[in-house]
N, C-alpha and C positions, 0 to 999 in steps of 0.2 A: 484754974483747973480745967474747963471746960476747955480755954484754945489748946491747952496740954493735947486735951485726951484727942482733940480735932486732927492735931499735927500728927499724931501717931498714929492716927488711921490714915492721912493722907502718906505718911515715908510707909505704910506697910502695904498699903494697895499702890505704889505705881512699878514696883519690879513685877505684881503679879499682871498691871495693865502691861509691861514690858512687853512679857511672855505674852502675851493674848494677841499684842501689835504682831510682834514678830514671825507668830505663826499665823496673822490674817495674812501680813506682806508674803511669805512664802505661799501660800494657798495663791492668791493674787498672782505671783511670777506664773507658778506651776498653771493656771487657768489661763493669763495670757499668754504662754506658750503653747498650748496645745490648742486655744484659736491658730493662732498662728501657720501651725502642722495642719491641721484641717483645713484652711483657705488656699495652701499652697495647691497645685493640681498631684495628681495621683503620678507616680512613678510608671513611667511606658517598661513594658514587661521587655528580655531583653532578645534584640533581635527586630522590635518595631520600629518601622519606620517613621520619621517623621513628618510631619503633613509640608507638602510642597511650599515654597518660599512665597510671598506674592511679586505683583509687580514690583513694588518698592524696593524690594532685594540686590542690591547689587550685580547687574546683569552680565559684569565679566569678572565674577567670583564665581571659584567651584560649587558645580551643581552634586549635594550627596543627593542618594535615594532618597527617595520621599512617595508619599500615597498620597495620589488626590480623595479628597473628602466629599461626601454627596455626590458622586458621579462615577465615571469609570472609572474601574479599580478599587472603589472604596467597598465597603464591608455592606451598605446599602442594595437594596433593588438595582439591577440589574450590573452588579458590580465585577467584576471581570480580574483578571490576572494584570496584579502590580507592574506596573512595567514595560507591559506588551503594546506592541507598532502597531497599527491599524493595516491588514493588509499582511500579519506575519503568521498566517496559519492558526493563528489561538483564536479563544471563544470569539466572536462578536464581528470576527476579521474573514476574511473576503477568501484571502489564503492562496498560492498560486494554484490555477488548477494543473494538472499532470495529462498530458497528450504523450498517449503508447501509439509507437507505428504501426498501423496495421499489418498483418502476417500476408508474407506473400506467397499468393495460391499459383502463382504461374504469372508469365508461360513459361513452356521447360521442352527444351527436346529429349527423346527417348535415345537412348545409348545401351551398346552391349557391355555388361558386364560379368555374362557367365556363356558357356560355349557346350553347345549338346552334341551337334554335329554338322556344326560351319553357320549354320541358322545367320539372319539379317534382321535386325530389327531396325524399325522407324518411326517417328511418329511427331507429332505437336501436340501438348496440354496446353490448353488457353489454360486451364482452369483444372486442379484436381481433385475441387469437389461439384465439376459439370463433368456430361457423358464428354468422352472422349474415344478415339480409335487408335490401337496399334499394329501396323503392319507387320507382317514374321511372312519372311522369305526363306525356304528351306528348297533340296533340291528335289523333292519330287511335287511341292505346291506351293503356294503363296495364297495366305488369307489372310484376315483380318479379324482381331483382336476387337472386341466391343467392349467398353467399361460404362457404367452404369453406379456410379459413385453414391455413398447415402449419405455421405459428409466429405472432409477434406481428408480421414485418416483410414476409412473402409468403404467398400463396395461391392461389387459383384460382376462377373466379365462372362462373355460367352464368345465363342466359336463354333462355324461351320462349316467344313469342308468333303470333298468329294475327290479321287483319284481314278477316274472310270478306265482309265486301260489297265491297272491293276486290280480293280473292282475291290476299293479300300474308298472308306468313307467314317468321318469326324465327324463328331458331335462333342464339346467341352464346354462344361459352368463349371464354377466356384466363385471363390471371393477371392478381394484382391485387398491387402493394404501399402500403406505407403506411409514412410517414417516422416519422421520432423525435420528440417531443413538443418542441416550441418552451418560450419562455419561460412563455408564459401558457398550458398544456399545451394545446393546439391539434395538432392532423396532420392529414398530404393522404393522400388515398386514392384513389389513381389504377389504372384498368382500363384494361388491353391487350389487343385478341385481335383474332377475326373473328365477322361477323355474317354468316351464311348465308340470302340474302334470294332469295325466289321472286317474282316480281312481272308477272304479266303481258308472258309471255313470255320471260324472264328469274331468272335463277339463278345465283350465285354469290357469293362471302365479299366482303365491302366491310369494311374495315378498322375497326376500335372502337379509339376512343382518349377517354376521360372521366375528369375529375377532382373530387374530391369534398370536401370541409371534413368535420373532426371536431372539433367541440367539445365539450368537459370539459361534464359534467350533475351541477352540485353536489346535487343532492337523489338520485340515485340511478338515474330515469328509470324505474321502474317494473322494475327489476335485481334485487328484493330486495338491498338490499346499505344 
């Protein structure tokens, strides 16, 4: 009676040890998979690079992008733009520097390009932001035009002349500027002011208004230069 009752407990406890096995062994798969998932390394988010090959690499297989790691480039101290040359203008690099040609200020000869009444003009600019002189020949005098430059684009001019067998006499300031150099380096040189005229009875400023041609003097013009 007693092995009876032993046997019946053992056929009734092992479908329930079954069930206890079976849900240990699933728990077990489930726990050594998710080691598993966890040792493996993290998924690179998309668009990252991968870190560069080493030596060992294959060295005439194709090279993909890649990041160096701890140095340039990398996400680290002093880490710089992926990818970039030494020497190609980005952070860290040398960069080519840019050389502009300096703007030329002269020499230039003075030319007519407006007509009052026969007038002559002449002249040499070394320079058109140093003093300079221009001659104006007309038919009852000839004098000389003074410039007194404050830069290379304005300044200030005067004249003074006398006609003593007409008992007529000049006194003229104002400013003077001068454009930017055209394509075929050419500029205007244009004087404003008043001319202070005594004449035979008569005195007072009559308006100056004159314009004048600069052209480029390929040999120098007597500049030194």
């Amino acid at each position: 009676m007693l092995r009876r009752v032993r046997a019946c407990r053992l056929r009734c406890s092992l479908p329930r040890l079954a069930r206890v096995g079976v849900a240990c062994f699933a728990l077990a798969v489930l726990a050594g998979r998710a080691t598993s998932v966890a040792a493996q390394p993290p998924a690179k988010p998309p668009g990252e690079l991968a870190p560069c090959p080493t030596a060992a690499t294959n060295p005439t297989g194709p090279k993909p992008p890649c990041a160096r790691v701890g140095g340039a480039g990398s996400d680290g101290p002093g880490a710089g733009l992926v990818g970039s040359a030494p020497g190609s203008g980005t952070a860290g690099g040398s960069g080519a520097h840019e050389t502009s040609q300096a703007e030329v200020l002269g020499p230039y000869r003075v030319v007519k390009v407006m007509d009052r009444a026969g007038e002559k003009v002449d002249g040499v600019v070394c320079a058109i932001d140093k003093p300079f002189v221009v001659r104006m020949e007309t038919r009852p005098a000839t004098f000389d035009i003074m410039f007194e430059p404050a830069d290379k684009a304005h300044g200030a001019w005067t004249y003074a002349y006398d006609i003593p067998r007409a008992g007529e006499t000049h006194k003229a300031n104002g400013e003077h500027t001068v454009t930017p150099a055209a394509a075929d380096g050419t500029r205007s040189l244009t004087i404003d002011g008043k001319d202070f005229v005594a004449f035979k009875g008569f005195a007072g400023p009559m308006p100056m208004h004159y314009v004048m041609g600069l052209t480029p003097i390929p040999d120098g013009g007597g500049c030194g230069r």
